[in-house]
TORFIPA-265010 format. One record per residue: residue in one letter; residue number from 0; x negated, y, z negated of N, C-alpha, C in turn. Coordinates in Angstrom, 1 decimal, decimal comma. Example, Ala and Ser with C-alpha at 12.3 -4.5 7.8 and 13.67 -1.06 7.14 Angstrom:
% TORFIPA-265010
{site "a"; 0; {-13,2; -5,7; -7,8}; {-12,3; -4,5; -7,8}; {-13,2; -3,3; -7,8}} {site "s"; 1; {-12,8; -2,2; -7,1}; {-13,7; -1,1; -7,1}; {-12,9; 0,0; -7,9}} 
//
This chain:
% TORFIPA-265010
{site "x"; 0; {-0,8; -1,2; 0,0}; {0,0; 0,0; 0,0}; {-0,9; 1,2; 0,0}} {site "x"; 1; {-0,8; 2,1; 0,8}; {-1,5; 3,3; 1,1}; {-0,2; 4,7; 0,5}} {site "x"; 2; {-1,7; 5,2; -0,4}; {-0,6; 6,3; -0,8}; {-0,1; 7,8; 0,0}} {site "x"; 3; {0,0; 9,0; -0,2}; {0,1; 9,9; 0,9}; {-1,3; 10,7; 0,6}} {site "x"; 4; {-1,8; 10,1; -0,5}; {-3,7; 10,8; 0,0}; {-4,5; 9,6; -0,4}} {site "x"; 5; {-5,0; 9,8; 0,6}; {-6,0; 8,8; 0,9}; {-7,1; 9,0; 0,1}} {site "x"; 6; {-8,3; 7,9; -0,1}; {-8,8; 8,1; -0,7}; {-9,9; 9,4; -0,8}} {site "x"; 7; {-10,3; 9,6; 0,3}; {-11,0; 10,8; 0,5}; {-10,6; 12,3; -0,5}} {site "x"; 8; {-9,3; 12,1; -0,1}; {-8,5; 13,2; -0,6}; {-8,3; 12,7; -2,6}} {site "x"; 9; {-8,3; 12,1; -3,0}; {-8,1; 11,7; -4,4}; {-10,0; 11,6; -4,8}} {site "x"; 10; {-10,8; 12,0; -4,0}; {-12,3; 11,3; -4,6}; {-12,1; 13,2; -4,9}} {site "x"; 11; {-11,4; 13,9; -4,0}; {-11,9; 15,0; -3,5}; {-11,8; 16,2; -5,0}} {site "x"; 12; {-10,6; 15,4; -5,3}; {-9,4; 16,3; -6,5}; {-10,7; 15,7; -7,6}} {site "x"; 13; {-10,8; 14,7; -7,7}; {-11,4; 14,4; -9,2}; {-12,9; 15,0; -9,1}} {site "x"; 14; {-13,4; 14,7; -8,0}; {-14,6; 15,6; -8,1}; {-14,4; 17,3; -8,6}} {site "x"; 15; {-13,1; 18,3; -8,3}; {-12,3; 19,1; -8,5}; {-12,4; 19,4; -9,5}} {site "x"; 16; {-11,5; 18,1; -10,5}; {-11,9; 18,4; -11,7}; {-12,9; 18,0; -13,0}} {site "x"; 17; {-14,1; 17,3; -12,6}; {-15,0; 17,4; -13,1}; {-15,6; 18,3; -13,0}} {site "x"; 18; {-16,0; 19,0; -11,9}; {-16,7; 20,6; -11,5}; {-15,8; 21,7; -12,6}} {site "x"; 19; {-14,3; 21,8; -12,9}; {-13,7; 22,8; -13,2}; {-13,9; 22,4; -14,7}} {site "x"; 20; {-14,2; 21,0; -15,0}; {-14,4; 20,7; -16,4}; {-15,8; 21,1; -17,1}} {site "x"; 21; {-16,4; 20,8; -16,1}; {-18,0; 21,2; -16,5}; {-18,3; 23,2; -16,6}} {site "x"; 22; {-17,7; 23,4; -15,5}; {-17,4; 25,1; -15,9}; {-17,0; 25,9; -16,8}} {site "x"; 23; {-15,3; 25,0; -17,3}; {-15,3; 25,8; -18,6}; {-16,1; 25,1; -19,6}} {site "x"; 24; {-16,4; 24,0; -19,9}; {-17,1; 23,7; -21,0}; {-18,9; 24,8; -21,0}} {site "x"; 25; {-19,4; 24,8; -19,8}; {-20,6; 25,8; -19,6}; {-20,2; 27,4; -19,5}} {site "x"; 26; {-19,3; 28,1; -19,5}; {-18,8; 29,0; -20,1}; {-18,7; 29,4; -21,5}} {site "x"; 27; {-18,6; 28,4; -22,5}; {-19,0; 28,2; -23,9}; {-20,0; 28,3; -24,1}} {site "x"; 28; {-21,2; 28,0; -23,2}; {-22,2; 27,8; -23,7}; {-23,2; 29,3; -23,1}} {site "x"; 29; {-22,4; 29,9; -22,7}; {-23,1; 31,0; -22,2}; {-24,1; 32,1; -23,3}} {site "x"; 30; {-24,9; 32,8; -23,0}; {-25,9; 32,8; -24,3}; {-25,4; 34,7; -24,0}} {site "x"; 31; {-25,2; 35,1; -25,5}; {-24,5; 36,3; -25,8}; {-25,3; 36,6; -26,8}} {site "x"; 32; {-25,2; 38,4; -26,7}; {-26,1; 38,6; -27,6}; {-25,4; 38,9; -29,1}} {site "x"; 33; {-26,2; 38,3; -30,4}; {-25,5; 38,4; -31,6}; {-25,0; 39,9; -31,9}} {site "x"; 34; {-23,9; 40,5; -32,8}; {-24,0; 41,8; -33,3}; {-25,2; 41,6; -34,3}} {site "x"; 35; {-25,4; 43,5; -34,3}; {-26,4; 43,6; -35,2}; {-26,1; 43,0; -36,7}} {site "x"; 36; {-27,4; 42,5; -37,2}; {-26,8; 42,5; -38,6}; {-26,7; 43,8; -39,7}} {site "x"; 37; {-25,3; 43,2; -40,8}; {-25,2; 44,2; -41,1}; {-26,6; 45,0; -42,1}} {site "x"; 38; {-26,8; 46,4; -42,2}; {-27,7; 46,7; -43,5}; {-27,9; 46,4; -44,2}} {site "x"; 39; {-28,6; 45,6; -45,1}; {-28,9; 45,1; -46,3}; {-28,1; 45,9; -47,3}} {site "x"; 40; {-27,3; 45,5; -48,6}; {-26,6; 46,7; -49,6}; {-27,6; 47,0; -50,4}} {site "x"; 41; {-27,3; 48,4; -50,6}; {-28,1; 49,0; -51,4}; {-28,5; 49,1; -52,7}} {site "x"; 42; {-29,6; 48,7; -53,2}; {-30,1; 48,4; -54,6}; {-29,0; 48,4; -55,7}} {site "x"; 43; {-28,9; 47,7; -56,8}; {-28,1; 48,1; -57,8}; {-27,8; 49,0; -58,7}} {site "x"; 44; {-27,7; 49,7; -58,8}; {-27,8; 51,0; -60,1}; {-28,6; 50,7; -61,3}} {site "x"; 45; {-29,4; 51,2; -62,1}; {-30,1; 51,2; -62,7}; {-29,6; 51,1; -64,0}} {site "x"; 46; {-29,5; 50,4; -65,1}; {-29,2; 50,2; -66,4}; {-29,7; 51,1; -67,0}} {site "x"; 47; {-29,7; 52,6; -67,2}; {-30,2; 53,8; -67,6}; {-30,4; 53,5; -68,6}} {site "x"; 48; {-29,3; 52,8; -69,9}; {-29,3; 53,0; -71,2}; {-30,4; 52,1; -71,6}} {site "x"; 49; {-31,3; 50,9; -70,9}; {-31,7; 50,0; -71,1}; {-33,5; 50,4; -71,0}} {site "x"; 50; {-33,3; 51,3; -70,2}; {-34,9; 52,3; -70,5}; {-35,1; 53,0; -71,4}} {site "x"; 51; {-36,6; 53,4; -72,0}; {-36,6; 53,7; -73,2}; {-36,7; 55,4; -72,8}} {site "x"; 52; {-35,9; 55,9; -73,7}; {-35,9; 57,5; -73,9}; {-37,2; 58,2; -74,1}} {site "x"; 53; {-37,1; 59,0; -73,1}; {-38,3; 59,7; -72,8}; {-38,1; 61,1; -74,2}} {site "x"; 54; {-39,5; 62,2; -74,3}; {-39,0; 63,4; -75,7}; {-39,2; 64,3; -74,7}} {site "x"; 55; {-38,0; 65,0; -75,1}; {-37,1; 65,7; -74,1}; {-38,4; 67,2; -74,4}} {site "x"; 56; {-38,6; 67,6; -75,2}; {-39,8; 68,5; -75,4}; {-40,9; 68,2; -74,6}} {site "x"; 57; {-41,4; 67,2; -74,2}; {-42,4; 67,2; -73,2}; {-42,0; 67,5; -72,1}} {site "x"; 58; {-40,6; 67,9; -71,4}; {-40,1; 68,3; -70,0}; {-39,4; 69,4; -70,5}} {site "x"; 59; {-39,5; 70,6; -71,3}; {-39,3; 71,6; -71,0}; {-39,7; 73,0; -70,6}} {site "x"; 60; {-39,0; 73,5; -69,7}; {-39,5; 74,4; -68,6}; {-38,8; 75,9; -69,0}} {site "x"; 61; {-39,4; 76,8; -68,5}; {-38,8; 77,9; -68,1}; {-38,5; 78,5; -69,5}} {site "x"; 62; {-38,6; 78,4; -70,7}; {-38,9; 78,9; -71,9}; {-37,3; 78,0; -72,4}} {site "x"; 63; {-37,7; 76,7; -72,2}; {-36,4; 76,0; -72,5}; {-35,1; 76,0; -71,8}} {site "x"; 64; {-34,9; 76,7; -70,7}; {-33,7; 77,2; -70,1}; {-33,5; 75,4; -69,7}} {site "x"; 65; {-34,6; 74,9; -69,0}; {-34,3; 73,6; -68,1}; {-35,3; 72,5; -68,5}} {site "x"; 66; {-34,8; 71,2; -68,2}; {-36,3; 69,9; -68,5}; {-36,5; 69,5; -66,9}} {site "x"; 67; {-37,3; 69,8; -66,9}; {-38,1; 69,6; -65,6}; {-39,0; 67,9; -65,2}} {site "x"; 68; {-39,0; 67,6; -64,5}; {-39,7; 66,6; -64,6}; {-39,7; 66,1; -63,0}} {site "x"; 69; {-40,7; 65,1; -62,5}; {-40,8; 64,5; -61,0}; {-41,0; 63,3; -61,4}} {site "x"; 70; {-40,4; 62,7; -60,3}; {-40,0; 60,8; -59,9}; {-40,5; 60,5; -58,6}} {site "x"; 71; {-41,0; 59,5; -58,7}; {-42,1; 58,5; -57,8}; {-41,8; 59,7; -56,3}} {site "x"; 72; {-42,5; 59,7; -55,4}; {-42,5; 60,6; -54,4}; {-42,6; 61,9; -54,1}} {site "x"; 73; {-42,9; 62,3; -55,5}; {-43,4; 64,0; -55,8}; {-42,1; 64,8; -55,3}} {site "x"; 74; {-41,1; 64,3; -56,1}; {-39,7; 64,9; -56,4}; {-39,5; 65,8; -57,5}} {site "x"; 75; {-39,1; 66,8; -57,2}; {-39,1; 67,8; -58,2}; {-37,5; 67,7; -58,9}} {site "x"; 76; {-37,0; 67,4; -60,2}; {-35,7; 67,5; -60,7}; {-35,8; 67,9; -61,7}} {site "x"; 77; {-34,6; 68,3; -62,2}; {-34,4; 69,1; -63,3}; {-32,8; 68,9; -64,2}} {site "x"; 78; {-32,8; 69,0; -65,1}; {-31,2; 69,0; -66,1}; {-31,1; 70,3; -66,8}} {site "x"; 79; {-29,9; 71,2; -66,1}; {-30,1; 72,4; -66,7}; {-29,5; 72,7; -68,3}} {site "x"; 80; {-30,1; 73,3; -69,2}; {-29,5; 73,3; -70,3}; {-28,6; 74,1; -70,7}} {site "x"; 81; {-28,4; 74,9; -70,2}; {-27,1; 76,0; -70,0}; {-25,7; 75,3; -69,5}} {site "x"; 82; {-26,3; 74,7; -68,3}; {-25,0; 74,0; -67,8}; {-24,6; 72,6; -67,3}} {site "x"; 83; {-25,6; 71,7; -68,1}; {-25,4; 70,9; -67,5}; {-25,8; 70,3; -66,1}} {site "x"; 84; {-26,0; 71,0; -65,3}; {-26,4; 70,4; -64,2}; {-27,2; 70,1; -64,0}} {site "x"; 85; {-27,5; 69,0; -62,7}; {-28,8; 68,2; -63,0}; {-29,0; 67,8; -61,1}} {site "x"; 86; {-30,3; 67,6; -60,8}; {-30,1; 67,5; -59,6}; {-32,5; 67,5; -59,3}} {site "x"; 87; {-32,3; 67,0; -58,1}; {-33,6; 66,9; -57,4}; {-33,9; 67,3; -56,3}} {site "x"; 88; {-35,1; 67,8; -56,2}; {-35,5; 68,5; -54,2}; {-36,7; 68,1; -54,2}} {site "x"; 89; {-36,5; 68,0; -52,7}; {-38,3; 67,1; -52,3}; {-37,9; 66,3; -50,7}} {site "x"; 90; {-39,0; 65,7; -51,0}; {-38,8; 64,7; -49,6}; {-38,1; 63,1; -50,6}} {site "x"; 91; {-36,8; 63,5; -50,1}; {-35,8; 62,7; -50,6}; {-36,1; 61,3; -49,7}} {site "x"; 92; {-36,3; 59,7; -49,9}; {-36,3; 59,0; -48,8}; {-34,8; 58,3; -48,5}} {site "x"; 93; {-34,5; 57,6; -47,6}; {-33,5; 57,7; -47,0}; {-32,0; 58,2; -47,2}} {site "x"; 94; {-32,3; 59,8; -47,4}; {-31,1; 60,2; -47,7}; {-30,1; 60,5; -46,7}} {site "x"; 95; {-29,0; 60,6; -46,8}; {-28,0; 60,8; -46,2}; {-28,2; 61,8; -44,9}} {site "x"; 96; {-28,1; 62,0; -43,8}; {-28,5; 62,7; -43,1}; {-29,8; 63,8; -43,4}} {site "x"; 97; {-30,7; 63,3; -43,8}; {-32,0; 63,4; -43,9}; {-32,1; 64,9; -44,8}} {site "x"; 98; {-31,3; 64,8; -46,2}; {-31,2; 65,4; -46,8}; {-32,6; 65,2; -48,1}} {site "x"; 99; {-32,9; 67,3; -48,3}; {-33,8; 67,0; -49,4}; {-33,7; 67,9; -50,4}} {site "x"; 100; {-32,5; 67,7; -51,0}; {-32,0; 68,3; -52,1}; {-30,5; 67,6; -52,4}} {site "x"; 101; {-30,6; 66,9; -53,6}; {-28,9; 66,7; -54,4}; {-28,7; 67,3; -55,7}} {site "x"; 102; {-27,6; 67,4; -55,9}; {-27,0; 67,8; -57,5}; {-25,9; 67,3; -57,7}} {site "x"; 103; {-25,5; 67,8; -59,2}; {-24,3; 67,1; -59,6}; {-24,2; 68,4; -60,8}} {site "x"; 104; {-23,2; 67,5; -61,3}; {-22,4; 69,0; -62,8}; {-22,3; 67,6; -63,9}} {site "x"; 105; {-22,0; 68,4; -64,7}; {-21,4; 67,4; -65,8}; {-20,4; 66,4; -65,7}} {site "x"; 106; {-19,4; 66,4; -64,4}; {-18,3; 65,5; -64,2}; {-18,0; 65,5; -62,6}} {site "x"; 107; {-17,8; 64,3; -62,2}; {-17,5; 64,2; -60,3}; {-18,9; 63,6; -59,6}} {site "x"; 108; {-18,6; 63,4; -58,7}; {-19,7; 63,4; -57,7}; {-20,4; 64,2; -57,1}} {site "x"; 109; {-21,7; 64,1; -57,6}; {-22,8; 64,7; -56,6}; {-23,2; 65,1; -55,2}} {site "x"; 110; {-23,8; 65,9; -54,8}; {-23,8; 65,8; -53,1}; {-25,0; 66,3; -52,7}} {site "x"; 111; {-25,3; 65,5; -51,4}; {-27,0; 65,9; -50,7}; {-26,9; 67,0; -49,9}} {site "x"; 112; {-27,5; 67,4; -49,7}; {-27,6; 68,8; -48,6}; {-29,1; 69,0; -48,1}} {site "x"; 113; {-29,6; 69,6; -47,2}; {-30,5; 70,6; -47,0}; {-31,0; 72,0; -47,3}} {site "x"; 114; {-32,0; 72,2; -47,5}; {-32,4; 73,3; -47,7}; {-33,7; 73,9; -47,0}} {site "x"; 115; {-34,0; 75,0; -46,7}; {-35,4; 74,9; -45,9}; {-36,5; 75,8; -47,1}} {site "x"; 116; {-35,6; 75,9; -48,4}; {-36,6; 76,0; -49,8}; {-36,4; 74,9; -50,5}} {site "x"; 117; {-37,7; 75,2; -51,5}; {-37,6; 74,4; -53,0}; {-36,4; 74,6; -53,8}} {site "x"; 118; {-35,0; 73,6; -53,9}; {-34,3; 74,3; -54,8}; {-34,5; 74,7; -56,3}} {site "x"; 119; {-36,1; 74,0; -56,6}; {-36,4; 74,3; -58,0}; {-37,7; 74,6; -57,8}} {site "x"; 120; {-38,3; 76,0; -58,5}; {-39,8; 76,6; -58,0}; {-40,1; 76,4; -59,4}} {site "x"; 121; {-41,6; 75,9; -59,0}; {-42,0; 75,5; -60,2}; {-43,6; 75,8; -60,1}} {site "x"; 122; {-44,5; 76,4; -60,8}; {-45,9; 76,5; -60,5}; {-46,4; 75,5; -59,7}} {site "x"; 123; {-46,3; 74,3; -60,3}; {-46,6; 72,7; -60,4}; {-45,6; 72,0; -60,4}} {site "x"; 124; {-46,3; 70,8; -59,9}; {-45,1; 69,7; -59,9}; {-45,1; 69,6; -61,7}} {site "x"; 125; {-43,6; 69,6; -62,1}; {-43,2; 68,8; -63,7}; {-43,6; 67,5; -64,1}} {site "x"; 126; {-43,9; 67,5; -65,4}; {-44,5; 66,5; -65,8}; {-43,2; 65,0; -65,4}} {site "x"; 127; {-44,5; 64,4; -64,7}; {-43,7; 62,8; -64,4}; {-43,0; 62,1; -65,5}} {site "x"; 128; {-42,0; 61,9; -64,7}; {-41,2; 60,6; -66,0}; {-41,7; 59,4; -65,8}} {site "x"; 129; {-42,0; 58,7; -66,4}; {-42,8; 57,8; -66,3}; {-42,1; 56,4; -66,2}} {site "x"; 130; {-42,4; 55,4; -65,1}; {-41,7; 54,3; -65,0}; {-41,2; 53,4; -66,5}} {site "x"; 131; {-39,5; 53,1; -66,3}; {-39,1; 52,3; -67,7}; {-38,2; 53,9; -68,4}} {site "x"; 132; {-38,6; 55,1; -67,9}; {-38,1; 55,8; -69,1}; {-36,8; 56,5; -68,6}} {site "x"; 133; {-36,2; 57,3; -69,6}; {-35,2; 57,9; -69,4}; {-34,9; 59,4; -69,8}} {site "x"; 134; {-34,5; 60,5; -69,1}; {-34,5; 61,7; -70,3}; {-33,0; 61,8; -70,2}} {site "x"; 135; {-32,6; 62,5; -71,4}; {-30,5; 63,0; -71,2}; {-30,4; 64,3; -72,0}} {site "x"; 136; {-29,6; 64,6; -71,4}; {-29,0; 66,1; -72,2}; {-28,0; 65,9; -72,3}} {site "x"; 137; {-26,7; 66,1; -73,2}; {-25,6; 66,1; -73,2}; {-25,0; 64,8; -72,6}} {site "x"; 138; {-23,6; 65,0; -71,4}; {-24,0; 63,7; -70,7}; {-24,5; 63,4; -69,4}} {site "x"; 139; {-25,7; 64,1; -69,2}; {-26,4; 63,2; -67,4}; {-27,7; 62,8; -68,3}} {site "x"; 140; {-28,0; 61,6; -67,9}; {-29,1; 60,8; -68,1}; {-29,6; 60,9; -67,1}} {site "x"; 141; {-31,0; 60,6; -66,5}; {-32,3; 60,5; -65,3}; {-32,9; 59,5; -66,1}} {site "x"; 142; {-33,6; 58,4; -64,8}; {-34,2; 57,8; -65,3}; {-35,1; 56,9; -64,1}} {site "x"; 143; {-36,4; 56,3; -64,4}; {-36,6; 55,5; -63,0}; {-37,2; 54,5; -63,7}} {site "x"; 144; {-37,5; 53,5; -62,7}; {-38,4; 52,2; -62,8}; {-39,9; 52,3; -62,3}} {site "x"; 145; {-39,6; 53,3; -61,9}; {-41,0; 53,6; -61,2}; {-40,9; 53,4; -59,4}} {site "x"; 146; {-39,8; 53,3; -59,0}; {-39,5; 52,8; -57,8}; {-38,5; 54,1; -57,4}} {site "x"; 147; {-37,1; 53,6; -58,2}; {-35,9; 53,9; -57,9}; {-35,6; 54,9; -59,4}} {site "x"; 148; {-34,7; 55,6; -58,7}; {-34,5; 56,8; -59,9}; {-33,0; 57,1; -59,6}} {site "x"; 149; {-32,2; 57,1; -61,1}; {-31,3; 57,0; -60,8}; {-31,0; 58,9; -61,7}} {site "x"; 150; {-29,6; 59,5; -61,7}; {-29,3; 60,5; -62,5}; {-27,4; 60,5; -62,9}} {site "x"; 151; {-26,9; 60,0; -63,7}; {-25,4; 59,4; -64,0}; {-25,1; 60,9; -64,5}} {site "x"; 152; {-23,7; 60,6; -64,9}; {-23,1; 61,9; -66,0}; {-22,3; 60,6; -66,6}} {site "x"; 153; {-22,3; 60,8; -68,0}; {-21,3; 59,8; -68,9}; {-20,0; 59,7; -68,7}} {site "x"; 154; {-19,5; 61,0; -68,6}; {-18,4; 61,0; -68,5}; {-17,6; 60,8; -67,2}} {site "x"; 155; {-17,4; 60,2; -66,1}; {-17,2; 59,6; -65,4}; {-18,2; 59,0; -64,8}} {site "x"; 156; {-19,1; 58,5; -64,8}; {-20,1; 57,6; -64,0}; {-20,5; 58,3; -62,8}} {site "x"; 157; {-20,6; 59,8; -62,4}; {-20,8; 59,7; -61,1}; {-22,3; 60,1; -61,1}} {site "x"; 158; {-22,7; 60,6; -60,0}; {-24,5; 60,1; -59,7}; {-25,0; 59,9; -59,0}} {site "x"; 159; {-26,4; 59,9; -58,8}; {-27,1; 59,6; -57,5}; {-28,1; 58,4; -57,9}} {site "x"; 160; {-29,0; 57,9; -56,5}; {-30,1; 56,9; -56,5}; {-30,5; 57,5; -55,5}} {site "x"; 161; {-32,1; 57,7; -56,0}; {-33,0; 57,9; -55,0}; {-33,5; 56,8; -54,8}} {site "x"; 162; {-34,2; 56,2; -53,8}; {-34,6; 54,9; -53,4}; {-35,2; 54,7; -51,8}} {site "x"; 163; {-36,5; 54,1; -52,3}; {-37,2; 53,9; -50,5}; {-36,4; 53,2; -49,7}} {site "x"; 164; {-35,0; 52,7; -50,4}; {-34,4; 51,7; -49,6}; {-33,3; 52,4; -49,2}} {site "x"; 165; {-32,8; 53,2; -49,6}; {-31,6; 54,2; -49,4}; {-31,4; 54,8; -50,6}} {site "x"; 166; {-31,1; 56,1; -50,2}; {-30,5; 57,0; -51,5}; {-29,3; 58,0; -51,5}} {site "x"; 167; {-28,0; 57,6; -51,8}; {-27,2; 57,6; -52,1}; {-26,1; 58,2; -53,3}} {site "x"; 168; {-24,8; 58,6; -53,1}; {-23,8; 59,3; -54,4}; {-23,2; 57,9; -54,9}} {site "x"; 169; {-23,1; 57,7; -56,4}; {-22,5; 56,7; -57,1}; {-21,6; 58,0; -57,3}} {site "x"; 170; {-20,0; 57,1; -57,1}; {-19,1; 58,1; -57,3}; {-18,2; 57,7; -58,5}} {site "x"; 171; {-17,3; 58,5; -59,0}; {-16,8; 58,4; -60,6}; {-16,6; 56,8; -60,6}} {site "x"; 172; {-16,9; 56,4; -62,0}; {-16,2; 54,8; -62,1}; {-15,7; 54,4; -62,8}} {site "x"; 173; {-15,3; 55,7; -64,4}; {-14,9; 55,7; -65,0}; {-13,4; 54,9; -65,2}} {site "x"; 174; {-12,7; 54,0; -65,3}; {-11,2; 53,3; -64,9}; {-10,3; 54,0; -66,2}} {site "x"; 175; {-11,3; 54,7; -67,3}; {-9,9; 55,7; -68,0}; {-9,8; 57,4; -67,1}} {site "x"; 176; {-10,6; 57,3; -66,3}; {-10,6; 58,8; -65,8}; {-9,9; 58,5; -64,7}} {site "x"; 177; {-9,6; 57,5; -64,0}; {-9,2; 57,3; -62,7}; {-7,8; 57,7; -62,1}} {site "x"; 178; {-7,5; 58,3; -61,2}; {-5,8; 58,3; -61,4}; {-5,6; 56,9; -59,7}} {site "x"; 179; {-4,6; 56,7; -60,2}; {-3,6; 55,7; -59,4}; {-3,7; 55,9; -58,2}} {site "x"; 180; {-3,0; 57,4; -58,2}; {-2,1; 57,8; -56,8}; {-0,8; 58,0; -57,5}} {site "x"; 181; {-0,5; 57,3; -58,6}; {0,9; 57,4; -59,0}; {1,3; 58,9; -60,0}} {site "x"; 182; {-0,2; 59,6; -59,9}; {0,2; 60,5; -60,7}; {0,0; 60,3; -62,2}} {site "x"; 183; {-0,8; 59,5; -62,6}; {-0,9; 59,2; -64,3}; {-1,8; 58,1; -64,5}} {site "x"; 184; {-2,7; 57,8; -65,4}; {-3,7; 57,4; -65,2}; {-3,1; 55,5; -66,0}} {site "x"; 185; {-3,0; 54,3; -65,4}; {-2,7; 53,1; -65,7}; {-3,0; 53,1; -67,5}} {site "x"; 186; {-4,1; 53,5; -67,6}; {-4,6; 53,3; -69,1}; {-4,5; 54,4; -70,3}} {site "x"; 187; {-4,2; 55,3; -69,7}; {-2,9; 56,4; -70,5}; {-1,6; 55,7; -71,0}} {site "x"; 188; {-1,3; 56,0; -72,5}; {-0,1; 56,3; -72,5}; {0,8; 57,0; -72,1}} 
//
């Protein structure tokens, strides 16, 4: 019994579909380039309280007005005594759009900027804080490892990290200071 395709015609189809089988399966295998990977995350925050307190008299400046002091990279910072604020200028390393000056206040987050001055003039660089240590006024603490230097405010957690690896705003993290969105804070009565 002869069918209506002959064999020629049925070798022709299966050949057909081995070719169309081997195609999509080699379509899978086609070599694409990976995405980038993502950036490494950025160092952990520094356990400020767990370094030993630096004497706040050996970093004062300006007839006491401010404590002055520089962190690994010949960073000039300062905690002002008047107001609380606290903040660093220098050749900041990987800051945020190639920023070399940050500050902060006593509560919120901090922010980087540029400047084409010193925002703190100083004869000399301020005496170094020395890796392990910590100095605080009121509530912003500073402090480094010798590496990485971090500067908090107590009262909401906000803050910076300077760091060869990036440096960065820790922003409030306080969870009794936080509001919802609902207008009132979860942990309020």
């Amino acid at each position: 019994m002869h069918s209506i395709y002959g064999e020629p015609v049925l070798s022709r189809i299966l050949i057909g579909l081995v070719a169309a089988g081997a195609a999509v399966m080699g379509v899978a295998g086609v070599a694409h380039a990976d995405p980038e990977p993502a950036p490494p995350p950025p160092p952990p925050p520094l356990n400020l309280g767990a370094l030993a307190p630096a004497k706040p008299s050996d970093f004062a400046m300006q007839d006491g007005a401010v404590y002055g002091f520089a962190v690994p990279g010949d960073i000039a910072c300062v905690i002002s005594r008047g107001s609380g604020n606290y903040g660093c200028s220098g050749p900041i390393p990987a800051a945020p759009d190639g920023a070399n000056v940050v500050t902060g206040a006593q509560q919120g987050s901090p922010g980087f900027s540029s400047s084409d001055r010193p925002l703190y003039v100083f004869d000399k660089l301020p005496n170094r804080l020395l890796p392990g240590t910590r100095l605080s006024f009121r509530n912003v603490t500073c402090g480094t490892d010798g590496t990485t230097t971090q500067c908090t405010n107590s009262f909401d957690g906000g803050g910076f990290v300077i760091s060869p690896t990036g440096s960065f705003v820790l922003g409030p993290s306080n969870p009794l200071l936080l509001n919802t969105g609902e207008g009132k804070n979860p942990y309020f009565n």
